[in-house]
N, C-alpha and C positions, 0 to 999 in steps of 0.2 A: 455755741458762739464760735464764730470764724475766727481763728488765730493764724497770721503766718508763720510757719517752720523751718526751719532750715532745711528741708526737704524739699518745699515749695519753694524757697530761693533759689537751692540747686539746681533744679527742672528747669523753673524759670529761665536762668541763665544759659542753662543749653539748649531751651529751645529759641531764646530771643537771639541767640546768634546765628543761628540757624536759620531763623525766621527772615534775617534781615537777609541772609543771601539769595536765600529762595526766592524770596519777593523781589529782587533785581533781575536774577535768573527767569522769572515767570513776566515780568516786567518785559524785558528783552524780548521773549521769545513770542509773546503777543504782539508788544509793534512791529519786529520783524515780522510775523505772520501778515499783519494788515497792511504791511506799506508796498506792497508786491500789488494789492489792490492801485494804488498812488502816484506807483514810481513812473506811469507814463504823464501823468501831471507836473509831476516835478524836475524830471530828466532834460535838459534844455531849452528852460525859459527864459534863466539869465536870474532866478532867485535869488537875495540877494543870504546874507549870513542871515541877519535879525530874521527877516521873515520864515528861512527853514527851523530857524530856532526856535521861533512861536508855533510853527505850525510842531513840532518836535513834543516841543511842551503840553501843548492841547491834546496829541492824542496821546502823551504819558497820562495824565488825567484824567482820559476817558477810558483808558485800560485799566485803572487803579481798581475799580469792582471786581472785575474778573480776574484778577492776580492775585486779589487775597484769598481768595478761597483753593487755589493752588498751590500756594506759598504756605497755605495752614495743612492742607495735608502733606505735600513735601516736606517741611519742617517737622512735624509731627511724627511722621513717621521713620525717619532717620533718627529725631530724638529717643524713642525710645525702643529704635531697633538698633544704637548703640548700649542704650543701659542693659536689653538682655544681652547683645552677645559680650558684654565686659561683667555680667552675671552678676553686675547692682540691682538689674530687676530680681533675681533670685534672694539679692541681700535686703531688699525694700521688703517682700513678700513674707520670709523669713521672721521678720522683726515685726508683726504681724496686722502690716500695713497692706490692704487691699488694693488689687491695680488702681479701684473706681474713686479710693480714696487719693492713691498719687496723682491722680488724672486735678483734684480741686482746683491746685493754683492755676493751673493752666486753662481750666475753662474758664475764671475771672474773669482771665486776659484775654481768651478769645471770645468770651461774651463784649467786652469792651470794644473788641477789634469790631467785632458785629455790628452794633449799634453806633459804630463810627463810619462804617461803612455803608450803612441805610443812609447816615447822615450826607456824607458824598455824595450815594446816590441822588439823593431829595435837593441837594443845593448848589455840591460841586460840578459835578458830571453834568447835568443837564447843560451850564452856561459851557464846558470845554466843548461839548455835544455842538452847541450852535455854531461856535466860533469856527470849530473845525469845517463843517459844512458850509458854512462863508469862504474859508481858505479856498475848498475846493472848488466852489463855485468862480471863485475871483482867475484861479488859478489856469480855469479853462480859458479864460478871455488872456490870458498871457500870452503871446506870440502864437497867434490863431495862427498860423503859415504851418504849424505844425499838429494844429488841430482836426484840420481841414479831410473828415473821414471819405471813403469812395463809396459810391452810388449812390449817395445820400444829400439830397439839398444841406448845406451849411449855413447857418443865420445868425453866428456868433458879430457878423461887422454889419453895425449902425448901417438900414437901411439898401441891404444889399442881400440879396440869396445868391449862394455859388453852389454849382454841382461839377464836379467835376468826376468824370469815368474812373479813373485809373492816374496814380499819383508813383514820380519814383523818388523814395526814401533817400538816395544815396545823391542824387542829385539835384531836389529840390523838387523837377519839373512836375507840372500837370500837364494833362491830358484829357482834349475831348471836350473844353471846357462851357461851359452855359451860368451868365451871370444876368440877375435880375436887379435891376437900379431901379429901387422904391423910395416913392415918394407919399406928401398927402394926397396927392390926388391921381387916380387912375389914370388919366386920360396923357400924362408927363411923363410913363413911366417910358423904361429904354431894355433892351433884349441884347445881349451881347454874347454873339457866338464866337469860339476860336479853338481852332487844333489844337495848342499847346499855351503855357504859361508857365509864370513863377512870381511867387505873389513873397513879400520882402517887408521888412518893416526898416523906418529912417535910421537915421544913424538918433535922433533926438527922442525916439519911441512915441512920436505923437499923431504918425499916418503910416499906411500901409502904402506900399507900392505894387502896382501890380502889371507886370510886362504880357503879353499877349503877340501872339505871333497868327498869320495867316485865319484870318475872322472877316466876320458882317458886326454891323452896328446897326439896332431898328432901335429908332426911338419916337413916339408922337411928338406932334408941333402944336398940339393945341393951345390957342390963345385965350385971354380973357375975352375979346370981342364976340368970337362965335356962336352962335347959338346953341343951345344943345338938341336940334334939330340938325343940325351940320355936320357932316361926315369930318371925323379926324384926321388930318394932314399929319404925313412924317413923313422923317427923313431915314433913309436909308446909304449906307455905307458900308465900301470894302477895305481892308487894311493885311497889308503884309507883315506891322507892327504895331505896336498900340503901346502907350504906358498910360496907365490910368493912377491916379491918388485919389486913395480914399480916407479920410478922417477915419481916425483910431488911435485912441489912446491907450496903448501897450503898456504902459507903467503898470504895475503891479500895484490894483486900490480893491478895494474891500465895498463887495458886491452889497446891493440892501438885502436884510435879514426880515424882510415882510415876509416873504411867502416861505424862508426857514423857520419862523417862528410858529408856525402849523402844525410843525411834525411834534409827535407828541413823547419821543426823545430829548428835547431839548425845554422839556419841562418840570416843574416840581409835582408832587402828590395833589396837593392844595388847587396851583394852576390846571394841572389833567380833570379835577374833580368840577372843577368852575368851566372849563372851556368844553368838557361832554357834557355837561348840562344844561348850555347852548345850545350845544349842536343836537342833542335831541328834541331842547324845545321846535327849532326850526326848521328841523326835518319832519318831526312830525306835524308842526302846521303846514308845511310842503305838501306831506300826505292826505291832510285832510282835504287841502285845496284839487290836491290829484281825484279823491274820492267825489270832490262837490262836481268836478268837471265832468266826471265818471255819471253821476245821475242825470247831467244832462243832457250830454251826447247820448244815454243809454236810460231812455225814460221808462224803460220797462221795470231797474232796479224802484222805482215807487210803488208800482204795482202791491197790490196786494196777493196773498197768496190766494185767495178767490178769483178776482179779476186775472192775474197771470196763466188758472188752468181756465175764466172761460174763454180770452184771445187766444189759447192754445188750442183752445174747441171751435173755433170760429174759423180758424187757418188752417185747420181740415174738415173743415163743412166743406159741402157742393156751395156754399154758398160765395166763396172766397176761395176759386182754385187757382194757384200760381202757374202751374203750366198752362190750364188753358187760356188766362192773360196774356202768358208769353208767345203761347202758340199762334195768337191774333194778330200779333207782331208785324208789321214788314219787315224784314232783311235791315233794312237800315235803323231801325227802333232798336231789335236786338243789338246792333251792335254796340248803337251808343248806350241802351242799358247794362248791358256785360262791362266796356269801359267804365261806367261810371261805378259801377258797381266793385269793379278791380279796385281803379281810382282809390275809392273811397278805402276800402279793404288794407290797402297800401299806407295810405296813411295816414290811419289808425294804429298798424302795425310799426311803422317809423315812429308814430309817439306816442306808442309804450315799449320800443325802445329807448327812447331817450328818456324818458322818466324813469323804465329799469337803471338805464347805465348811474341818473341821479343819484336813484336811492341804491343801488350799490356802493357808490361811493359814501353816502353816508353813512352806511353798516360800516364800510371799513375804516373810517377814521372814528366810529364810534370801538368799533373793536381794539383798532389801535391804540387809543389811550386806557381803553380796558388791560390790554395787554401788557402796556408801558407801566401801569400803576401795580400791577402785580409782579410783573419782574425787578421791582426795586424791595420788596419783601424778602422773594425768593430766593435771589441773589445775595443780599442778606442773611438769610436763614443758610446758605448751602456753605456758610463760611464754620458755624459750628457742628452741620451734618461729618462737614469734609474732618475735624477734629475727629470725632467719636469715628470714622471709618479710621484716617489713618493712625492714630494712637494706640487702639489696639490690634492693628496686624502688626503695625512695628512691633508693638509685646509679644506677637503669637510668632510671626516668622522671625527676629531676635539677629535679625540682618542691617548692622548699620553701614555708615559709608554713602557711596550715589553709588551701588548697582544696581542691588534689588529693590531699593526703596525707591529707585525713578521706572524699572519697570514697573512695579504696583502700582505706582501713580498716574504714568501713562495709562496703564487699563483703565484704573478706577475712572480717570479723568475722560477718558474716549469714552466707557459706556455713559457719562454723566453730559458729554456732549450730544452725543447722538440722540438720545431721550431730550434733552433739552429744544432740540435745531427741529429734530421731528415734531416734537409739542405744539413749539413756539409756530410752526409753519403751519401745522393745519389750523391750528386755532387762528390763526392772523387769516388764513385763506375762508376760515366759518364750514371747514370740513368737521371740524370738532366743538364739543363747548369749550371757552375760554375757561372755564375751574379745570375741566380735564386737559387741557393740553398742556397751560401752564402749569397744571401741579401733577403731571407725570414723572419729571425727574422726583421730587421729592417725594414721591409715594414708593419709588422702588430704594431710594437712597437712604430713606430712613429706617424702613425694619431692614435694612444691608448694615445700618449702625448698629440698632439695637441686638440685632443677633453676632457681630463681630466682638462688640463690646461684651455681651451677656459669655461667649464662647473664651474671649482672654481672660478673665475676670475667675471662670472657673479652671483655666488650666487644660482647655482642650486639645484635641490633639487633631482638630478641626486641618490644620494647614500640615502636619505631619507628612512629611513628602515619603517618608518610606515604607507609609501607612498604606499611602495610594500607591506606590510603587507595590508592595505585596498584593495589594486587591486589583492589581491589572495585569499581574504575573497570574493569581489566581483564574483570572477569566480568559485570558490568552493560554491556560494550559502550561506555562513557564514552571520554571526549577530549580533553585539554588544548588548548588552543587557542594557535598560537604566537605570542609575543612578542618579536618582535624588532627591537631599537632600533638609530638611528643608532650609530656609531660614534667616541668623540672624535678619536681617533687612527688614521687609515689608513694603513699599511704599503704595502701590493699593494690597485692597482688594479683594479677587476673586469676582467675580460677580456669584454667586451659581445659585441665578434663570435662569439667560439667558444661564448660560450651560448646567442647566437640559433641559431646552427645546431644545439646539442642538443637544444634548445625546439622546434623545427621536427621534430625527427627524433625526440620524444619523443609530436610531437601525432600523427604517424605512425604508430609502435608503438600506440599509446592505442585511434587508429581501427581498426585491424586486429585490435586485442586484444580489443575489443569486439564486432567484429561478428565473430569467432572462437567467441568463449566462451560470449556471448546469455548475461549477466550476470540480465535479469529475468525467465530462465526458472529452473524449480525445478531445481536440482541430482540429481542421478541418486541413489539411496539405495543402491546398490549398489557402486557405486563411491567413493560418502565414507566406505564405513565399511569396506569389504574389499578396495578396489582403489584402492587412494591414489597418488595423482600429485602430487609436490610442483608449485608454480606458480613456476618462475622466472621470468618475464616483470614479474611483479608483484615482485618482489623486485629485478630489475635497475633497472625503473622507477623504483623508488623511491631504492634505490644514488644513482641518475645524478642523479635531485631534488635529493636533501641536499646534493649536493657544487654543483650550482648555487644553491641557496640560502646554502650556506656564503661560496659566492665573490660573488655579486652583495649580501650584504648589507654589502659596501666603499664601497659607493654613496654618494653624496648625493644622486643624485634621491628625490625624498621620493616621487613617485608608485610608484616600482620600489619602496620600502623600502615601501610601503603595502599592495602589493598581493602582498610575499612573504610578508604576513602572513595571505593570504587562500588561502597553499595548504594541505589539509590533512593530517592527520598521519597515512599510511596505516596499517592493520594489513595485512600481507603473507601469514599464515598462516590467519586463523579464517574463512576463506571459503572451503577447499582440507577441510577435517578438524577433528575434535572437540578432538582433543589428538595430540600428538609422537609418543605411543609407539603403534605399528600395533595392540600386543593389548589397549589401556584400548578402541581405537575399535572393534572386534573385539565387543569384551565389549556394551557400550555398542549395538553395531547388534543384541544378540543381544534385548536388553531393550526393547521395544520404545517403552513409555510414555518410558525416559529416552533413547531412540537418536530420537525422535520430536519431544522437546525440543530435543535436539542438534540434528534436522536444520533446525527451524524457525528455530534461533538461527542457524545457517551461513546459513541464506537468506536471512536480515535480513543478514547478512553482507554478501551477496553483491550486495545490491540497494544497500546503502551505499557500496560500494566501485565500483560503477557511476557510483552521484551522483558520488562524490569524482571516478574519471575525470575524469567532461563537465567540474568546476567545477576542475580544472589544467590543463584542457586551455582552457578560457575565459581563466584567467588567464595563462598563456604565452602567448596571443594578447594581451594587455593589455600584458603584458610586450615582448613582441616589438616593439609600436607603440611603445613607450616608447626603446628600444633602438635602432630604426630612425631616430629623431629625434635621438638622442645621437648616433646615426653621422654622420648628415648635419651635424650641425654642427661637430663634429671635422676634417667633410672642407673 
């Protein structure tokens, strides 16, 4: 039975405090991210307070999904990368409470946070989702004089297309200008060409004003009396200025949400489930209709598989030759049969295009509420993935604070984007299946829990930085260099005599191993990688060092204590072989670009291991003179 503890209060408390700032922090850092998309919406339309404050509020709300699940691992992982490095994780463990069991209280709460956050997604978000895309929509029709893009027709003003070349920012003016005055009916409309312009809104915000310099005016005169047998009369006009007013109402009002109401963002689980099961009943009768049309234009698809290979046999008999029909031809038959036959060819080809482009679109709004209805799971789900990651690195790296636990975040949180953007995009695009794009992130983010979690849990040394720091000193070749200090307290004397004679009997071995081995010639290729001979010589040498280092660092001569610091720290094995095991080195001599690397790396080896020789062998002679001088005065 669940009981709370005062251990689970504790945690609790430090991470809810936690929690609530990260979630402001993560809050913040999203709409700042998205309002960069906005701010040319919103920078100089005359907005008023209320309205930035609604739009402010709408998309706080539609950020709220993606904030929890950042805010749960940044809180998380500060939480209990303060309790290790304040060594309460040490005292929690101690008392012998398991990380998996400190973790209870706090999955409760973030299974709560979870399952309120599905609920958002399902209820809240979808309506901040509309409203927001209402704003923006309304927001474009705001003081069009600034929306007015270059080389592109504009048709945001009732009734009127404007293109204009080339627009300058700092003063207003247009340039090059070509404006189309639409009406109901074709034959009314007006062409208005002009050098320059500058298009204004009243001081009341309910027309636009639009000044016009050095232009033509074409517009028709067509009457009702006319017949439509009767050529169209207009009027034509030149002008050195023009002012034109055009109806527009610039106030700031709230666009219809018909055609927002489609996107399948701006709906519930329930509604997604009801409106793509529409849309595929009537796409697929679309299809069928495309099919029935298909058998008739194409009456061969009835044929039977009989009758289809004997008209195949029929249309290369002599009996039924196509060239020599054509060949019978006059000059003017072929042509209009090739025409007609383009013709026809053409379009057919025009429509299935345009039934392609249909039913593409159908795929994609059937995709899209596919898509929509699993990222409201997903999203959900990544709020207790992002717990079990960062809970237990905060345990294992034991870094609390915002340093290390916002860099960790940042990573975690960038490869969980990237996986997410890349998913969501081929899948929406039908590059990918919809289970695999969307449940990409969660397939790598989950055993990344389970093995973080499983890795804190036993005390790994998984994140050990100086673990990896030795194992990249090791493969780079590197050296710690040693340190070793007086002693305050000496126990055991060194025993000076019996290390002069090993030091003596060691510069001995050194000489003989040397000129044995010829250390700075290249190593045999054949025998480091298929004929391996461990090197004990090097290995005992080194045995016998340690334990004379260990005993003469009893000392107080400072010269003896100076110059044990100057012997160095052999490697005994990467001058002999690649690696341990005979069939990695095997494999390794078979290849020969990386057996070729291998052998130049051993022969740096080998030539280092030669210096290090001459420079023990130098210093046990330093030693020795040191030694010889303690003896004699002893005596």
């Amino acid at each position: 039975m669940f009981r709370i503890k005062k251990l689970d209060i504790f945690i609790a408390k430090q991470f809810g405090m936690l929690f609530a700032g990260t979630f402001v922090i993560s809050m913040v850092v999203l709409m700042m991210q998205s309002l960069w998309k906005y701010v040319d919406k919103l920078v100089g339309k005359g907005l008023s307070i209320d309205v930035l404050a609604e739009f402010f509020g709408y998309l706080g709300l539609m950020f709220v999904p993606q904030a929890l699940p950042l805010a749960i691992l940044l809180s998380s992982l500060i939480t209990f990368g303060n309790l290790g490095e304040s060594s309460e994780l040490t005292a929690i463990k101690a008392s012998g409470i398991s990380l998996v069991k400190s973790f209870r209280g706090l999955i409760v709460i973030i299974s709560f946070i979870t399952i309120g956050s599905f609920y958002f997604q399902n209820t809240i978000a979808p309506d901040a989702q509309k409203h927001i895309f209402q704003m923006i929509l309304s927001m474009k029709q705001k003081s069009p004089e600034l929306e007015i893009p270059e080389g592109i027709f504009y048709n945001g003003i009732p009734q009127t297309n404007l293109y204009v070349e080339r627009k300058n920012l700092e003063t207003g003016h247009l340039y090059n200008i070509m404006i189309y005055r639409m009406t109901d009916s074709y034959e009314d409309q007006a062409i208005i060409l002009a050098d320059s312009g500058m298009l204004q809104s009243t001081a009341e915000k309910k027309h636009l004003v639009l000044n016009l310099w050095n232009g033509e005016w074409f517009e028709n005169m067509r009457s009702q009396e006319l017949s439509s047998s009767a050529s169209v009369p207009y009027r034509r006009e030149s002008f050195s200025k023009k002012k034109l007013i055009l109806d527009f109402d610039s106030d700031f009002n709230l666009t219809d949400v018909a055609g927002i109401s489609n996107d399948a963002r701006t709906k519930s689980i329930s509604k997604i489930q009801h409106d793509k099961d529409s849309l595929i009943q009537v796409y697929d009768s679309v299809g069928k209709e495309y099919y029935q049309d298909a058998q008739v234009y194409y009456p061969t698809f009835k044929l039977k598989a009989n009758e289809l290979a004997q008209a195949k046999r029929m249309a290369s008999s002599e009996e039924l030759n196509l060239d020599s029909i054509y060949g019978k031809m006059s000059p003017d038959d072929r042509r209009r049969t090739i025409d007609h036959a383009l013709n026809n060819v053409q379009h057919e080809i025009s429509d299935l295009d345009f039934k392609s482009m249909i039913t593409s679109d159908a795929d994609k709004m059937i995709r899209q509420h596919d898509i929509e209805e699993i990222n409201k799971y997903t999203l959900a789900l990544t709020c207790l993935i992002f717990f079990f990651i960062g809970a237990p690195l905060g345990a294992i790296i034991r870094k609390g604070g915002l340093g290390v636990p916002i860099i960790v975040s940042v990573l975690v949180f960038i490869i969980y984007y990237i996986l997410d953007f890349t998913g969501g995009r081929m899948a929406k695009q039908g590059y990918w299946a919809i289970w695999f794009g969307r449940g990409l992130s969660p397939a790598v983010l989950i055993p990344t829990a389970i093995f973080v979690t499983y890795k804190a849990n036993n005390d790994s040394a998984v994140f050990n930085i100086d673990l990896y720091k030795n194992l990249m000193m090791r493969m780079l070749g590197l050296r710690m260099k040693r340190g070793i200090s007086s002693k305050e307290v000496i126990i055991n004397a060194p025993k000076y005599l019996e290390n002069a004679n090993l030091l003596r009997k060691m510069n001995k071995d050194i000489a003989m191993y040397a000129m044995k081995k010829k250390l700075k010639s290249p190593p045999n290729y054949i025998k480091v990688f298929f004929k391996f001979h461990p090197d004990h010589v090097i290995e005992r040498i080194n045995a016998e060092l340690e334990n004379i280092i260990e005993d003469l660092g009893n000392t107080r001569n400072k010269i003896i204590m100076g110059e044990l610091n100057n012997y160095p720290i052999l490697v005994t094995k990467a001058h002999t072989r690649p690696f341990e095991r005979q069939w990695m080195n095997i494999i390794a001599g078979v290849f020969l670009p990386v057996g070729l690397f291998l052998y130049i790396r051993m022969w740096r080896f080998r030539l280092r291991l030669n210096r290090d020789l001459q420079v023990i062998k130098a210093t046990n002679d330093s030693i020795l003179a040191e030694i010889e001088m303690i003896i004699d005065k002893q005596k």
